[in-house]
C-alpha positions as CSV (number, residue, x, y, z in Angstrom):
1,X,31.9,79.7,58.7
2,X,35.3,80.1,60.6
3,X,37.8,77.5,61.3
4,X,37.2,76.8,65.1
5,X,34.0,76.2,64.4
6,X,35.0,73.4,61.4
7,X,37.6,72.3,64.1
8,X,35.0,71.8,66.8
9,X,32.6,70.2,64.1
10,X,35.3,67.5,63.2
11,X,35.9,66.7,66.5
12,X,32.2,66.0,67.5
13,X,32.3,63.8,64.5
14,X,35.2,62.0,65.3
15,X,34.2,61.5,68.6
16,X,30.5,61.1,68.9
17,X,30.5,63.2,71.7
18,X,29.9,67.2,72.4
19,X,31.5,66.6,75.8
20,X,34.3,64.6,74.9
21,X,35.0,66.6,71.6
22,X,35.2,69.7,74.4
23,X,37.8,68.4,76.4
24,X,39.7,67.5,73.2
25,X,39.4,71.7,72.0
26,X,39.9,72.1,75.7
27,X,36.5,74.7,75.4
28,X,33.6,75.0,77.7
29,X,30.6,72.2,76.5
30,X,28.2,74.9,76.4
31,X,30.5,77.0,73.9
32,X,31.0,74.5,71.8
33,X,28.0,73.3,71.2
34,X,27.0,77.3,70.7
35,X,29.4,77.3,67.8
36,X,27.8,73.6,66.4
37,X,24.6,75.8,66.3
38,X,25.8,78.5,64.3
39,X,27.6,76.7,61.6
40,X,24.6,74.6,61.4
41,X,22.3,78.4,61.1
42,X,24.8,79.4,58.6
43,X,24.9,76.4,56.6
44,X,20.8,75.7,56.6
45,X,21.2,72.5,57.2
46,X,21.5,70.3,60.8
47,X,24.8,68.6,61.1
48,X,24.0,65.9,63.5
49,X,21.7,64.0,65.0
50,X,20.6,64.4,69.0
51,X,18.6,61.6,70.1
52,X,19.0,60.8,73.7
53,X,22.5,61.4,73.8
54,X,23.5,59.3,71.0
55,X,25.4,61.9,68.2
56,X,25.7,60.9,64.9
57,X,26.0,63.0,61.5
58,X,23.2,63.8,59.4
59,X,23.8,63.4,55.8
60,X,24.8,67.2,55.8
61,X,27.3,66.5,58.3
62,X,28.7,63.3,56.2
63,X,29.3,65.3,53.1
64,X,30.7,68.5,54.9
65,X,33.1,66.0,56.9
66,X,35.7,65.4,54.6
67,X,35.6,69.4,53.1
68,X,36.0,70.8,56.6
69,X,39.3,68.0,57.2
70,X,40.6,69.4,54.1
71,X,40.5,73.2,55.0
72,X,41.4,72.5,58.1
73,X,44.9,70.5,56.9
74,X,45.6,73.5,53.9
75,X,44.8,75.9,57.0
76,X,47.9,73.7,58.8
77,X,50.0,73.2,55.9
78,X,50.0,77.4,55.3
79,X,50.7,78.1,58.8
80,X,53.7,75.8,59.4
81,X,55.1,77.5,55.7
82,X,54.7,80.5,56.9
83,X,56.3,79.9,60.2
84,X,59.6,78.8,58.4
85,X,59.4,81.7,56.3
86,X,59.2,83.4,59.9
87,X,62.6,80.6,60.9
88,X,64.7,82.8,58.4
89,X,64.1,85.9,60.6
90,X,64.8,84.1,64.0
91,X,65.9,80.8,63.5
92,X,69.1,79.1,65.0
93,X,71.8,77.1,63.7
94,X,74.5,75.6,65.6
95,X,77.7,74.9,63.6
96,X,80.6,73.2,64.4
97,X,84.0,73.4,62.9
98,X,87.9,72.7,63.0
99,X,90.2,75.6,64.4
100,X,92.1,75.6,61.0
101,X,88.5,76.7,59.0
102,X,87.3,78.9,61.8
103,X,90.5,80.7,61.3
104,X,90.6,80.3,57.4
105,X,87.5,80.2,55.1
106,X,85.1,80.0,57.4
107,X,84.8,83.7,58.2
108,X,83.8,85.1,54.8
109,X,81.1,81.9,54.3
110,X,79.8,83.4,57.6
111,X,80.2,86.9,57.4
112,X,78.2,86.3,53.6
113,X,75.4,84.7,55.2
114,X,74.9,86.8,58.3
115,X,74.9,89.9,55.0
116,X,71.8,88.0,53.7
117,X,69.8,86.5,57.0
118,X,70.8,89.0,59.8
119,X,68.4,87.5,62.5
120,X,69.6,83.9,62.1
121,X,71.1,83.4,65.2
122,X,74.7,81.8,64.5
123,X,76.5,79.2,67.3
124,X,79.8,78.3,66.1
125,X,81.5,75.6,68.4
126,X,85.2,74.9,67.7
127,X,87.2,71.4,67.8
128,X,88.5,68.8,66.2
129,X,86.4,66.6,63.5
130,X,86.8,63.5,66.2
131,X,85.0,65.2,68.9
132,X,82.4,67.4,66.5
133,X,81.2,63.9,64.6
134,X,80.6,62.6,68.2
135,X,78.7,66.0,70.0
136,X,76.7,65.9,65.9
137,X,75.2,62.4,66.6
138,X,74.7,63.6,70.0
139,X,71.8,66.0,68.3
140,X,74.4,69.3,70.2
141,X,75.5,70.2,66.4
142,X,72.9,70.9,63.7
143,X,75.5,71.5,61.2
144,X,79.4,70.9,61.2
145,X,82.2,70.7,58.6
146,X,84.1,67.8,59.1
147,X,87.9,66.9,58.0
148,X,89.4,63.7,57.1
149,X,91.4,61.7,55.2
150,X,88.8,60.6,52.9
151,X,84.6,60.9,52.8
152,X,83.2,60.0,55.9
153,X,81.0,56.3,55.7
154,X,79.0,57.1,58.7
155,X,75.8,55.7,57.9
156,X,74.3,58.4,60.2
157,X,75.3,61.2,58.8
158,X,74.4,63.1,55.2
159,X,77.8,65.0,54.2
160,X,78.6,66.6,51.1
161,X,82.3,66.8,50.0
162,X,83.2,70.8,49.6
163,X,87.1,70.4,49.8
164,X,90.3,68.4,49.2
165,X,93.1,70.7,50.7
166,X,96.7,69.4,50.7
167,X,98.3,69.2,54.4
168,X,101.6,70.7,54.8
169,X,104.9,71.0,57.2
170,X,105.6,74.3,58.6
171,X,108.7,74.8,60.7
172,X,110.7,77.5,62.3
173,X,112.8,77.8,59.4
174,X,113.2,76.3,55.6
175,X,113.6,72.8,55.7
176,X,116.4,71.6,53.2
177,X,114.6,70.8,49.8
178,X,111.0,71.6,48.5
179,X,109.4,68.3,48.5
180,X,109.2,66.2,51.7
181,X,108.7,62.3,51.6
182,X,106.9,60.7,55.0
183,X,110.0,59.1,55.7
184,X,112.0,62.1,56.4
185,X,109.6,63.2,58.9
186,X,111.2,60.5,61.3
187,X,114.0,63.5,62.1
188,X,111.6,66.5,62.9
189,X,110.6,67.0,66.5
190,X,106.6,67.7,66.0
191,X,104.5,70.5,67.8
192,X,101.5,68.0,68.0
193,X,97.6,68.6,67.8
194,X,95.9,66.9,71.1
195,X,93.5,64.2,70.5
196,X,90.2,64.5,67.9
197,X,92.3,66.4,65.8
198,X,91.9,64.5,62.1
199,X,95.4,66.1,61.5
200,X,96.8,64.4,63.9
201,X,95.6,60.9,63.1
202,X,96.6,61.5,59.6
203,X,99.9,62.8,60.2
204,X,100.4,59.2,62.9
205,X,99.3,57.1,60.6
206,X,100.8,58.3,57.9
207,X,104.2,57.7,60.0
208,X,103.5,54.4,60.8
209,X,102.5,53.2,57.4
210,X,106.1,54.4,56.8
211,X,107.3,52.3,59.2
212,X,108.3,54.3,62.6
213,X,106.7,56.8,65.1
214,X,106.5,60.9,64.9
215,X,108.5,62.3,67.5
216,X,106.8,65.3,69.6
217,X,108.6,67.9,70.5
218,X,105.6,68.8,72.6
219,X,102.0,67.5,71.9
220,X,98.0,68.2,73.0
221,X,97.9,71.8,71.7
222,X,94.5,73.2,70.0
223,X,95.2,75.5,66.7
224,X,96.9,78.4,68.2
225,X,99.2,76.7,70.4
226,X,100.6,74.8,67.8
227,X,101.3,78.0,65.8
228,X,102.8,79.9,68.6
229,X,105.0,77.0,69.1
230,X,105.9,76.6,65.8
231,X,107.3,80.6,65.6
232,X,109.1,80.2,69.0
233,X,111.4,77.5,67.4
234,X,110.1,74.4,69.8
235,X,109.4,72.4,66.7
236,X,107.8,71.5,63.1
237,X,104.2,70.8,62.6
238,X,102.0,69.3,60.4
239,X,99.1,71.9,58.7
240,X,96.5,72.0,56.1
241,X,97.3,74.2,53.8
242,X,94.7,77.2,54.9
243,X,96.3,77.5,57.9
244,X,99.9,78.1,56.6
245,X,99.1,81.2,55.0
246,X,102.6,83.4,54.2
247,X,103.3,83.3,58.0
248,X,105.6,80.5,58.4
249,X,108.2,78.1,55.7
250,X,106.0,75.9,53.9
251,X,107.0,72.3,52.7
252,X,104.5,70.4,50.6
253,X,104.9,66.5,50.4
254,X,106.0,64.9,48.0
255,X,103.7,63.5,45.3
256,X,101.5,60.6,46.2
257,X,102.2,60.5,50.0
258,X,98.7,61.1,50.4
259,X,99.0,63.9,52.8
260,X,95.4,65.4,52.5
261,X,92.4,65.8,54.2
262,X,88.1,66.1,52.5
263,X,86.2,69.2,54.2
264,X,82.5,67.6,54.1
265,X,79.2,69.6,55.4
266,X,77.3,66.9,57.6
267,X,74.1,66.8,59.6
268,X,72.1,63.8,60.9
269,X,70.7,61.5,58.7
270,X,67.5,61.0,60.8
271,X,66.9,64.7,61.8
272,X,64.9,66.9,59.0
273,X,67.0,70.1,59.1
274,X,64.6,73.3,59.7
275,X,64.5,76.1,57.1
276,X,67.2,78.2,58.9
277,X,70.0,74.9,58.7
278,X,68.9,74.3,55.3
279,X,69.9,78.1,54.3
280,X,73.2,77.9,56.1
281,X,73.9,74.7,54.5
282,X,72.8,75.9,51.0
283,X,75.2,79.1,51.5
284,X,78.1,77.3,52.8
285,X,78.2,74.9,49.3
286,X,77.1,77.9,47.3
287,X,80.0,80.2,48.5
288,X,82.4,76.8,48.1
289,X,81.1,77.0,44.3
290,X,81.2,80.4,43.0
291,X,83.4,80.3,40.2
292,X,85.4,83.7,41.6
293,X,86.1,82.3,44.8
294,X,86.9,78.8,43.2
295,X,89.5,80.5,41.3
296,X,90.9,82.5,44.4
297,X,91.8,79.7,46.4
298,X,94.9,79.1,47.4
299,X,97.7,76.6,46.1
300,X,97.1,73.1,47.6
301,X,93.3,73.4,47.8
302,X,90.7,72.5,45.2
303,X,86.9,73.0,45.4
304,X,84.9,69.3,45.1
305,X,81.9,71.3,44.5
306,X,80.8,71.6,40.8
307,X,78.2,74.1,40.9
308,X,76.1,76.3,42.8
309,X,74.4,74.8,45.8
């Protein structure tokens, strides 16, 4: 008994019909009705009955029927397990994340997981949060880590908080004091992100909830623009935290002006993630966990993650 030849006896069954159940196997009618013959020798028993053309089961068939279904679906259900066992070997995730996490802890979570699943195949597409929520509904990201000013309530999307990480000012040189109320951004020219970026829209708003409008010194730079700019004296800018590193003067706001931004890990609600996402994603919230790397993080950042992924 092998499984083409259950496969062909189901669809004979199914359709009443050794021609018809041919087309279906996309076989010669002659083979297949060949193969009928010898699971019916092996068996000892007829499978159907052949009476002027009219095929119907014999009480052999009826009770071998549901058996051969069975094998055949536990004969499916191994082959698509071991095919996403295969997935880890060759699979392809496409990530998406903001400038300030591709150039802060973003490396290590991927340079950690590439160590464990060499053959994934990694794509890593950099922009704001704006533009990667849009181009993940789109079905172009499988994966992205989003930043905003609180959890996202996109109904489409399943997200799962990793990080609250303070934003900050940097500026050419030390601005006067150590704590900086929203207000007294109103007198700093700002090197400004270009549209999508959520640092942006929180550093705007925040401004107008204060009652007047940022002024740019310049504005519609991605990541390393605004950094450059910064160091050649054009203006101040507003960071997260990661991004600040030693490099330039930090200024933290003051307390409760709400100047900080949720990292989230988010893929499509409606799209079951393949093997290959579902390890990225697992990695991604198990390196944001680890108790070492928790406790390595750097002032004005605090893991939302409370155990291992």
């Amino acid at each position: 008994m092998q499984f083409h030849q259950l496969a062909y006896f189901v669809a004979v069954a199914e359709h009443r019909h050794f021609t018809r159940a041919a087309e279906q196997m996309r076989v010669a009618q002659p083979s297949l009705s060949q193969q009928i013959r010898a699971l019916e020798h092996d068996l000892g028993a007829p499978l159907f009955h052949r009476i002027r053309g009219n095929v119907s089961l014999t009480e052999a068939g009826e009770t071998l029927l549901p058996i051969a279904r069975r094998i055949l679906a536990e004969a499916e259900t191994a082959r698509l397990a071991i095919r996403e066992l295969d997935e880890l070997d060759r699979g392809r995730v496409r990530l998406g994340a903001p400038p300030s996490l591709c150039t802060g802890l973003l490396p290590a979570m991927l340079a950690a997981f590439r160590r464990r699943y060499p053959g994934i195949q990694l794509e890593l597409h950099e922009s704001g949060s704006g533009d990667l929520r849009q181009r993940l509904a789109e079905g172009a990201l499988d994966l992205a880590l989003l930043a905003g000013a609180r959890t996202t309530a996109d109904a489409g999307l399943t997200a799962t908080p990793l990080l609250l990480e303070e934003l900050v000012v940097i500026s050419p040189a030390p601005l006067a004091g150590d704590r900086l109320g929203i207000e007294e951004l109103a007198d700093v020219p700002l090197v400004m992100f270009r549209r999508g970026y959520d640092v942006r829209e929180a550093t705007v708003n925040a401004c107008r909830a204060a009652g007047f409008e940022p002024s740019f010194a310049i504005e519609g730079g991605e990541m390393d623009a605004v950094l450059e700019l910064v160091r050649a004296g054009v203006g101040a800018a507003v960071v997260p935290r990661t991004v600040a590193g030693d490099r330039f003067p930090v200024t933290r706001f003051a307390p409760g002006a709400g100047m900080t931004r949720v990292v989230q890990l988010a893929h499509r609600a409606d799209v079951e993630p393949t093997r290959a996402v579902r390890a990225l994603r697992t990695a991604v919230v198990g390196f944001v966990a680890d108790p070492a790397r928790r406790a390595s993080l750097p002032p004005g950042i605090e893991s939302l993650v409370d155990g291992p992924g």
